[in-house]
Backbone as ProteinMPNN parsed JSONL, in Angstrom:
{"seq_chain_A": "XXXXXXXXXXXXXXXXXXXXXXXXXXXXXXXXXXXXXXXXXXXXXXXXXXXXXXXXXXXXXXXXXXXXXXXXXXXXXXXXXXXXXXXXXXXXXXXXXXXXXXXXXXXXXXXXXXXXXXXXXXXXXXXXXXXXXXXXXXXXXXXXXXXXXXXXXXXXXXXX", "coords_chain_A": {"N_chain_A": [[-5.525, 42.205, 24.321], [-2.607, 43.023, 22.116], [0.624, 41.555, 21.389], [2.011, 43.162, 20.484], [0.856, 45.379, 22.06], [2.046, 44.911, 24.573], [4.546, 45.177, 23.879], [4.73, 47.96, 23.786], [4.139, 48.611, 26.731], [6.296, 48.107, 28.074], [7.939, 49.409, 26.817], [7.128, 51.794, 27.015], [7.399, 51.828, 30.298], [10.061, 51.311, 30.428], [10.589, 54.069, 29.345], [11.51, 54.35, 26.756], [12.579, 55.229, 23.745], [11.566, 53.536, 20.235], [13.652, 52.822, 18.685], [15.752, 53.134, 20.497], [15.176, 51.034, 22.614], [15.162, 48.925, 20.673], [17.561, 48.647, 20.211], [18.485, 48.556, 23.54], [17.674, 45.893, 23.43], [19.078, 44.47, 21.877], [18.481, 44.077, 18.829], [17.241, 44.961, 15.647], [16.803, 48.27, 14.651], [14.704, 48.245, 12.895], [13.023, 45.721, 13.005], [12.019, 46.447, 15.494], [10.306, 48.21, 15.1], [8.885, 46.749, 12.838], [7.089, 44.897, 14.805], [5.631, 46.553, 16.06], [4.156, 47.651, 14.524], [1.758, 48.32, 11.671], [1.374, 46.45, 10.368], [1.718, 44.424, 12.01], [3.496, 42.346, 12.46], [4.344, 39.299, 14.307], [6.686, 39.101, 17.161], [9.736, 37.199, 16.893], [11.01, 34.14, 18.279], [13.695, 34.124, 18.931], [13.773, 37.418, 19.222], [11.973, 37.683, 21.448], [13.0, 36.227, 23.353], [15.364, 37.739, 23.94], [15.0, 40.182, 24.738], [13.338, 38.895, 26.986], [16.011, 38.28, 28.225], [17.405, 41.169, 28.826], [15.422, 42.359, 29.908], [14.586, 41.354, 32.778], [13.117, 40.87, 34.572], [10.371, 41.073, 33.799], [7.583, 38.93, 33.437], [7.629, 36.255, 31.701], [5.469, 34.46, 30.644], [3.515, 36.62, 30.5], [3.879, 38.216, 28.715], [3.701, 36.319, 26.507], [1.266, 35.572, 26.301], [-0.234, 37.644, 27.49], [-1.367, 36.92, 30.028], [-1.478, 37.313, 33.34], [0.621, 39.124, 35.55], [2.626, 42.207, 34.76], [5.191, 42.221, 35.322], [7.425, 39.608, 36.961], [7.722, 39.458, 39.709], [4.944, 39.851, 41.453], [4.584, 42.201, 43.7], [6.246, 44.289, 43.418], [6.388, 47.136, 42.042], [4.823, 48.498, 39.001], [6.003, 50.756, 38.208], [8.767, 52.372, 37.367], [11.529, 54.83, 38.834], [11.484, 58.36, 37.612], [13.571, 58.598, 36.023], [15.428, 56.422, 34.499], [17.909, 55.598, 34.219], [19.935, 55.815, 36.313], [19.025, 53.961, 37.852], [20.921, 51.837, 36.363], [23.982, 52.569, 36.17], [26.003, 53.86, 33.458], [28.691, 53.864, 33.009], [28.523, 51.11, 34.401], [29.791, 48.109, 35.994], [29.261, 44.881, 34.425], [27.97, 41.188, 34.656], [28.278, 39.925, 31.994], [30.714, 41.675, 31.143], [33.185, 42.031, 32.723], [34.916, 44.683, 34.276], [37.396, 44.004, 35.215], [38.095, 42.258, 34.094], [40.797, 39.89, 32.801], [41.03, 39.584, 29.809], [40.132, 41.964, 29.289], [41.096, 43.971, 27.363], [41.899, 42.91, 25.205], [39.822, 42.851, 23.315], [39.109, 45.621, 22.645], [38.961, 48.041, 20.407], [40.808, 49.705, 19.649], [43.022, 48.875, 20.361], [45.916, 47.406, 18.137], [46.509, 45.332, 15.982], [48.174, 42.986, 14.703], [50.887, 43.403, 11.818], [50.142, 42.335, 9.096], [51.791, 39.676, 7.55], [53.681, 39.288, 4.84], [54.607, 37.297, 2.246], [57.533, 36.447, 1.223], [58.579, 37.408, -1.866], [59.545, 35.486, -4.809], [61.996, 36.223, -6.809], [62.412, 36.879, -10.241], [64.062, 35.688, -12.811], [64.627, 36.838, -16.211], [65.925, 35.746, -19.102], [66.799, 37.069, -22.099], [67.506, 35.116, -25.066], [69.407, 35.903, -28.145], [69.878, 34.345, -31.079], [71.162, 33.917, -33.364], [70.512, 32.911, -37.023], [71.27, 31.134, -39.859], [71.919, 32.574, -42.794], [68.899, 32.838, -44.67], [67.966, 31.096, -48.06], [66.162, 31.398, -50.767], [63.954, 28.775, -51.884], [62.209, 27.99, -53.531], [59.333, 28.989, -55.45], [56.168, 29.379, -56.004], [53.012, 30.137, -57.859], [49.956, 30.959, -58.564], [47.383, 31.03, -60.603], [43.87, 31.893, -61.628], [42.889, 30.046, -63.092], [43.331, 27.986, -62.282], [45.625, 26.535, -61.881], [49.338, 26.618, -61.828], [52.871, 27.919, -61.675], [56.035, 26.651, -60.905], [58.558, 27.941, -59.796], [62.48, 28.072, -59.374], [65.164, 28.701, -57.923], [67.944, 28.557, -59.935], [66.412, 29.031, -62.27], [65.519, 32.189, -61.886], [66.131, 34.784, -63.249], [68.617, 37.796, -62.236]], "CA_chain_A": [[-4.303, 42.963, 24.149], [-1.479, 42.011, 21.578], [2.389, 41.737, 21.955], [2.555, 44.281, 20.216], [1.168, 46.875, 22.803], [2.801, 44.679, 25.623], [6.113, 45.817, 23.684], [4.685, 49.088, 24.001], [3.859, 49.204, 27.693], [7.025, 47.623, 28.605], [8.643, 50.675, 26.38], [6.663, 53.028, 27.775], [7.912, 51.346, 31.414], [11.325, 51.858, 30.531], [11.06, 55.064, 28.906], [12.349, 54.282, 25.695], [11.81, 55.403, 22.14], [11.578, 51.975, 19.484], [15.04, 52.826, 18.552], [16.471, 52.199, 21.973], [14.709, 49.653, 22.791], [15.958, 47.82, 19.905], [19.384, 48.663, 20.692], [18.436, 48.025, 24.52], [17.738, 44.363, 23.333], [19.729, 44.034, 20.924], [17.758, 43.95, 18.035], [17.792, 45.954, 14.176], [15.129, 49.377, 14.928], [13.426, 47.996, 11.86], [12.51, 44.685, 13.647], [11.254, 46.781, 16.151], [9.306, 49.21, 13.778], [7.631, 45.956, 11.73], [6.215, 44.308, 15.564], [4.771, 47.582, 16.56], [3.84, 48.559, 13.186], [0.128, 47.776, 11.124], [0.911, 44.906, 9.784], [1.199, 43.347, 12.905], [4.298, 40.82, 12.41], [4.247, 39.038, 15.124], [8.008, 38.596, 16.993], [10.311, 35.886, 16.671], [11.34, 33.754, 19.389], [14.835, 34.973, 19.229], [13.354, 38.836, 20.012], [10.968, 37.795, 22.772], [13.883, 36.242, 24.513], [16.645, 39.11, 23.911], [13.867, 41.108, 25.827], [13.495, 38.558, 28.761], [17.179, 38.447, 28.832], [17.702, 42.131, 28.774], [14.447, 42.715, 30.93], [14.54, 39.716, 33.321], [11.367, 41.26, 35.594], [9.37, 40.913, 32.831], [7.031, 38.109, 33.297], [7.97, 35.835, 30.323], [3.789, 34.374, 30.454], [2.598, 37.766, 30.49], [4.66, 38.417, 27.846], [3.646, 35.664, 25.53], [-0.143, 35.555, 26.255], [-0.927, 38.747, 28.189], [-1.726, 36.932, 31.06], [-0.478, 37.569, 34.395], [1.101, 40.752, 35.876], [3.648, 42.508, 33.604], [6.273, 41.694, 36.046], [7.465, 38.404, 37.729], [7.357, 39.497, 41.095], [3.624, 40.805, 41.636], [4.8, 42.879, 44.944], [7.104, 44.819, 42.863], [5.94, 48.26, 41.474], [5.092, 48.465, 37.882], [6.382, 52.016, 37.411], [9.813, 53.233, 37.625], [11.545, 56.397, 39.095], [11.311, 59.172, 36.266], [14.836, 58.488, 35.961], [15.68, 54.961, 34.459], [19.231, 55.59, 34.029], [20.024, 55.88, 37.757], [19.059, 52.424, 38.425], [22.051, 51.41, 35.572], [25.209, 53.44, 35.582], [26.215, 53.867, 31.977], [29.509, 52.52, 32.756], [28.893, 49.928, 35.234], [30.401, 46.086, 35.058], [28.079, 43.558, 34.88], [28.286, 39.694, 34.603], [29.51, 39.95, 30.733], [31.832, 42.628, 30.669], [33.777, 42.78, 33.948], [36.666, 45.636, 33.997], [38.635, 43.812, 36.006], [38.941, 40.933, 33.47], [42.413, 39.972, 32.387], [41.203, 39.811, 28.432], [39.269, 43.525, 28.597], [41.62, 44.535, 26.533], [41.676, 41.952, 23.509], [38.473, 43.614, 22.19], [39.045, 46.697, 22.189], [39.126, 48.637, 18.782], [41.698, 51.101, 19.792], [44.168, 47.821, 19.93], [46.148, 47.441, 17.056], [46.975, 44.322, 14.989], [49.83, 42.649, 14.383], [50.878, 43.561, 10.913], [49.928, 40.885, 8.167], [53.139, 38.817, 7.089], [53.502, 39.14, 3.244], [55.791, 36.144, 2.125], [58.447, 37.056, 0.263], [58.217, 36.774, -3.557], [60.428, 34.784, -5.228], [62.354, 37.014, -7.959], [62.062, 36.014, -11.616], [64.832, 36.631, -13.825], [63.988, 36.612, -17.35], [66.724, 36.34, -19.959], [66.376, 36.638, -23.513], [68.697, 34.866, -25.997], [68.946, 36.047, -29.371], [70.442, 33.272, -31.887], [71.707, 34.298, -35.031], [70.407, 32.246, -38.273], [71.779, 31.314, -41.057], [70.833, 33.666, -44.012], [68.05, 32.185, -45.409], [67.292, 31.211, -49.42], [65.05, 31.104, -51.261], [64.371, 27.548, -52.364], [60.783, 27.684, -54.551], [58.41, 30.278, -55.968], [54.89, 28.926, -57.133], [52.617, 31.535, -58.552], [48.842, 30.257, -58.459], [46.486, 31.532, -61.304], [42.734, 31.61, -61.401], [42.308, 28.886, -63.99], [43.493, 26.547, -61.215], [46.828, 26.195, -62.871], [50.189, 27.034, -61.264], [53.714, 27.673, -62.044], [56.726, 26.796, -60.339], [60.106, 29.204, -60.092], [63.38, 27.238, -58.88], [66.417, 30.479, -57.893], [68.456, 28.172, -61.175], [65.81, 29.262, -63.484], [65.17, 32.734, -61.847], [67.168, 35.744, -63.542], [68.957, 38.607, -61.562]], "C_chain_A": [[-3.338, 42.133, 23.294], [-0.636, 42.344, 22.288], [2.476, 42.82, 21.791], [2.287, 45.369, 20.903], [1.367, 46.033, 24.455], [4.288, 45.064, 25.314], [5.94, 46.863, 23.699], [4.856, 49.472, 25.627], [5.381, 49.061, 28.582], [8.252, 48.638, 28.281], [8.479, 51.885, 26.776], [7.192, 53.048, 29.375], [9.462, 52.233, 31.962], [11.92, 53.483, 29.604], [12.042, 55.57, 28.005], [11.741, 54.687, 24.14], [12.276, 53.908, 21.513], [12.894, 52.235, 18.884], [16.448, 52.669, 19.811], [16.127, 51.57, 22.284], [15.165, 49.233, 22.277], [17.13, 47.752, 20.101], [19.494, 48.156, 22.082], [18.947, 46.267, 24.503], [18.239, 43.563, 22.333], [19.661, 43.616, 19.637], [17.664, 45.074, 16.607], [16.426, 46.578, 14.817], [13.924, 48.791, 14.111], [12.688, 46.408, 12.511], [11.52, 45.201, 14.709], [9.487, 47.798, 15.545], [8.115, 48.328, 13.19], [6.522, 45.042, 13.616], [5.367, 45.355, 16.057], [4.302, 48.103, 15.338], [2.286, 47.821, 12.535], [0.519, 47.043, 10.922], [1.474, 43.458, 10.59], [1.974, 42.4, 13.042], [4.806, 40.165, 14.075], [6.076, 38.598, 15.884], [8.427, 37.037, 17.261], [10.463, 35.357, 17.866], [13.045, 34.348, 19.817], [14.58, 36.621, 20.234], [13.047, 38.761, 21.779], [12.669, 37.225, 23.725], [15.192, 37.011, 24.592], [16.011, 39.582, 24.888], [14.151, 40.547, 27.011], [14.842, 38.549, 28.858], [17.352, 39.847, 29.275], [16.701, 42.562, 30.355], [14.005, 41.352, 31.841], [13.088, 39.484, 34.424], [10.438, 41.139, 35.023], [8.909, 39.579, 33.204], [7.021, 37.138, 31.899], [6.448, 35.557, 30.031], [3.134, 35.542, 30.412], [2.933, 38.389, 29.351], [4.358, 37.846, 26.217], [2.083, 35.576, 25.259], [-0.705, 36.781, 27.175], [-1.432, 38.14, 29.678], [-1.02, 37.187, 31.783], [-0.449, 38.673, 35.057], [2.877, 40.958, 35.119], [5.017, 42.109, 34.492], [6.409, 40.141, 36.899], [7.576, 38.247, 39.379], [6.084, 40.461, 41.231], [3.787, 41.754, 42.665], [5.227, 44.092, 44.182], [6.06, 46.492, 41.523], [5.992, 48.334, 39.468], [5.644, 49.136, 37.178], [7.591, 52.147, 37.957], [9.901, 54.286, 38.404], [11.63, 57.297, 38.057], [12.25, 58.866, 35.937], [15.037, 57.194, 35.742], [17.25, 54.882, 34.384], [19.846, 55.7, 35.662], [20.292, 55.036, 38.312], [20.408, 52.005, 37.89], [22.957, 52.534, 35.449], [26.011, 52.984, 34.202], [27.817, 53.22, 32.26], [29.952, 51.379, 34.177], [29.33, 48.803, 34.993], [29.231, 45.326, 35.363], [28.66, 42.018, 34.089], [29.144, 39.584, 33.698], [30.256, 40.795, 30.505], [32.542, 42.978, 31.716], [35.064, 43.703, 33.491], [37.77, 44.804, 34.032], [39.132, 42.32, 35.25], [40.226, 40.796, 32.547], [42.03, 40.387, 30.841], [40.412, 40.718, 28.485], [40.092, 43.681, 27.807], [41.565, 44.121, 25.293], [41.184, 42.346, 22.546], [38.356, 44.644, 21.886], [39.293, 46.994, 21.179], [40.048, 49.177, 18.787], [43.046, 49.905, 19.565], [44.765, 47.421, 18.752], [46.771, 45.743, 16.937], [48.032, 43.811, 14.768], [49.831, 42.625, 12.754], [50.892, 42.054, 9.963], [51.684, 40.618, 7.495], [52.559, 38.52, 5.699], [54.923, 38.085, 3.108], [56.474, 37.138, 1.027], [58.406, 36.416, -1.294], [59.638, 36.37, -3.844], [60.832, 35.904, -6.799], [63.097, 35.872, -8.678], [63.184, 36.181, -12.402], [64.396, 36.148, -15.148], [65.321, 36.498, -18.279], [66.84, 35.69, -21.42], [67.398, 36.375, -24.47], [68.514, 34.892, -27.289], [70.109, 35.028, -30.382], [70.26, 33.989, -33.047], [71.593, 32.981, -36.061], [71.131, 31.996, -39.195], [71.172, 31.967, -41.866], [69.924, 32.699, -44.407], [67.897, 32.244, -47.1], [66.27, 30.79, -49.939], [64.77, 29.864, -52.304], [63.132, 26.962, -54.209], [60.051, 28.912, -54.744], [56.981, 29.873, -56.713], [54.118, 30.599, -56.961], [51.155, 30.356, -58.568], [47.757, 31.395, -59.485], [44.926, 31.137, -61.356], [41.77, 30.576, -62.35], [42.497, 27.363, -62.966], [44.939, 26.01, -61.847], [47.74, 27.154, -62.1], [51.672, 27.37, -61.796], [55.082, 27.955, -61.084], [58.042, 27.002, -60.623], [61.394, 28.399, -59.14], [64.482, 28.621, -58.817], [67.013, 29.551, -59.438], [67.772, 28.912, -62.322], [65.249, 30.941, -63.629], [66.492, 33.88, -62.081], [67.589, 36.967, -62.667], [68.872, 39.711, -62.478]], "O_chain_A": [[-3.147, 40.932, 23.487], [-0.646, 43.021, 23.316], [2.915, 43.606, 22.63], [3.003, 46.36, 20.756], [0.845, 46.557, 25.439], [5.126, 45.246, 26.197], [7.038, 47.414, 23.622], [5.553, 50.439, 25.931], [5.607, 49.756, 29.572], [9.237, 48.799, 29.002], [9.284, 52.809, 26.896], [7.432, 54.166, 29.832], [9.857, 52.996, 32.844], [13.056, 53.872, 29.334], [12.888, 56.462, 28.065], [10.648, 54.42, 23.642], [13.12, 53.203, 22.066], [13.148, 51.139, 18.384], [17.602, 52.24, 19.823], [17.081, 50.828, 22.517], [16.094, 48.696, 22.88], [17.727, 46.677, 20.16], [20.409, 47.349, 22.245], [19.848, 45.633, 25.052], [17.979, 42.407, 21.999], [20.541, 42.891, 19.172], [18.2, 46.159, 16.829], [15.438, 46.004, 15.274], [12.722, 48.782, 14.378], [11.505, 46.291, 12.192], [10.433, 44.655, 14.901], [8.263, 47.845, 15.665], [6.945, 48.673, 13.026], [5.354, 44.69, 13.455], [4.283, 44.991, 16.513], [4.059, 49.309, 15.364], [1.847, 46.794, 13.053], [-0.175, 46.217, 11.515], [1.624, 42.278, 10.27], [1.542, 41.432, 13.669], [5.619, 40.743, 14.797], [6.744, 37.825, 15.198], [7.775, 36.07, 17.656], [10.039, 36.085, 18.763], [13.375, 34.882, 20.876], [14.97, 36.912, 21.364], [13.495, 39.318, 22.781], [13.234, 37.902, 24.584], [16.011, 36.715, 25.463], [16.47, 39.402, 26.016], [14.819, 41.052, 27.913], [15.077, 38.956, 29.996], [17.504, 39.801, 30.496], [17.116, 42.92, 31.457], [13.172, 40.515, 31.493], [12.417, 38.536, 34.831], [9.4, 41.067, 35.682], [9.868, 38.824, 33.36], [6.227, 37.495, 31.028], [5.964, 36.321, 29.196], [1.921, 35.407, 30.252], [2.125, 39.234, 28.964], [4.577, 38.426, 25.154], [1.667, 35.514, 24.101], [-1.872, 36.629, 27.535], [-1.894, 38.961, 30.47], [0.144, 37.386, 31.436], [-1.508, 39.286, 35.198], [3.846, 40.205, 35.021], [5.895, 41.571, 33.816], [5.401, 39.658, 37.416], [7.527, 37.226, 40.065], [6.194, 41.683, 41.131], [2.789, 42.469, 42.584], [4.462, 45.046, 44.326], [5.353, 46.456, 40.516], [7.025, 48.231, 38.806], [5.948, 48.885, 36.012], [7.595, 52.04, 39.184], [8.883, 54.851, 38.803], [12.1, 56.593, 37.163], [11.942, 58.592, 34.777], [14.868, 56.516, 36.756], [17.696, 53.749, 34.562], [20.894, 55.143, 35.335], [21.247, 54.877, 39.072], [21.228, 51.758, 38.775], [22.701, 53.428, 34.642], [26.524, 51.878, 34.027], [28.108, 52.144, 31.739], [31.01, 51.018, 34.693], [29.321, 48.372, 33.84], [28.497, 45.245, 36.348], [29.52, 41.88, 33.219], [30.329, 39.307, 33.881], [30.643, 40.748, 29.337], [32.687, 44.189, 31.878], [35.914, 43.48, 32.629], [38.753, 44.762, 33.292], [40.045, 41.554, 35.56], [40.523, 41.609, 31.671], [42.566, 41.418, 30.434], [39.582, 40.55, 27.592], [39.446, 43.257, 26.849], [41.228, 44.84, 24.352], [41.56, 42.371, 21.374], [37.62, 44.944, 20.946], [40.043, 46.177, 20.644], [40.457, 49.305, 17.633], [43.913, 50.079, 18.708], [43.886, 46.905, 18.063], [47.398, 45.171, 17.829], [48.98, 44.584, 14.629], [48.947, 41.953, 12.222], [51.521, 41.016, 10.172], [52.474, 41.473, 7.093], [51.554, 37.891, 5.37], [55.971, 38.158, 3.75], [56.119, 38.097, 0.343], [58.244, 35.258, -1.679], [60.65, 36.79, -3.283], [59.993, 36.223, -7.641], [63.76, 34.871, -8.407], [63.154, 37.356, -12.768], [63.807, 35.069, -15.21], [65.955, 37.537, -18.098], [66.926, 34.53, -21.822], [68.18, 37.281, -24.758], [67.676, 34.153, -27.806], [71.301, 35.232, -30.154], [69.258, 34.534, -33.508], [72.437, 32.088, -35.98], [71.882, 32.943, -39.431], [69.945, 32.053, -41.821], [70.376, 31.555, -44.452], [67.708, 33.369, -47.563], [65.557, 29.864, -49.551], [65.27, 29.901, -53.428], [63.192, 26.225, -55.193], [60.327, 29.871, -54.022], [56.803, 30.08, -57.914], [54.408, 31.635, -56.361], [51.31, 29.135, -58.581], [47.436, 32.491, -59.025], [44.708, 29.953, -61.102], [40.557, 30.371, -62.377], [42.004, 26.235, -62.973], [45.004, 24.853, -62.262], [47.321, 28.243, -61.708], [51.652, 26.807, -62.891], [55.31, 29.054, -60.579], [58.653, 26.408, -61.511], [61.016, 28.151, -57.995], [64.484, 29.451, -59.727], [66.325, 29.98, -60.364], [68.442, 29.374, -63.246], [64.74, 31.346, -64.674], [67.519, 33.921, -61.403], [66.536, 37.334, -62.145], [69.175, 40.845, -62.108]]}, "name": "protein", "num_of_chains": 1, "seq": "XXXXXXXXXXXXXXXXXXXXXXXXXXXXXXXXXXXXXXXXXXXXXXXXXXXXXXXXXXXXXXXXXXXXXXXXXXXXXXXXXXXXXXXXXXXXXXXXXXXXXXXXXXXXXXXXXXXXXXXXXXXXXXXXXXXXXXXXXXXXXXXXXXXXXXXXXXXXXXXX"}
């Protein structure tokens, strides 16, 4: 027998499709999909022990090598009542999530945020000063011809 149809029988146990299960144990469906699936990937150590955490009756050796009895107390019935939800009330407290703990609330989603603190910008002033020139003249005038030869214009020598 592989793991892979001890993760079946143990699904079939709890009367789960491979999409609750994975959510059962906390695990992506597709993780569950590739250990039950042909090509056989065998799971991680992380998985196998989500499982025994989640499923703590589970025989962890029966688990890892098929030996054993699928459960850790051999006395103990291998089958359920048709009804697995019965045993667990959907909103019962357990160890990690008590009601009655002071920080339930913290986590909740519905809790709102304290609004983000934007610093205050520092305002820029800009101011533009326009300076008045003296007129400008015109002091030279060269002229550049394609013999490589130039000639230069002085305002004295240039007529109105």
């Amino acid at each position: 027998m592989e793991i892979k149809d001890r993760f079946k029988m143990i699904m079939e146990r709890e009367k789960l499709t491979a999409g609750a299960f994975a959510e059962s144990i906390g695990v992506a469906q597709a993780t569950i999909s590739h250990i039950l699936g042909s090509r056989n990937k065998y799971p991680s150590t992380d998985v196998i022990l989500k499982l025994h955490q989640r499923y703590n009756d589970i025989n962890l050796g029966w688990l890892l090598t098929g030996e054993g009895s699928m459960t850790a107390d051999p006395n103990e019935n291998e089958d359920k009542d048709e009804n697995p939800i019965s045993d667990y009330p959907l909103f019962a407290e357990n160890a990690k999530n008590p009601a009655d703990d002071a920080g339930f609330d913290k986590n909740r989603k519905e809790m709102s945020l304290e609004l983000p603190q934007t610093p205050v910008k520092e305002i820029v002033k800009q101011e533009i000063i326009y300076k008045e020139r003296p007129p400008r003249k015109i002091t030279e005038i060269r002229i550049f011809f394609d013999d490589n030869t130039y000639e230069t214009f002085k305002p004295e020598h240039m007529t109105k």
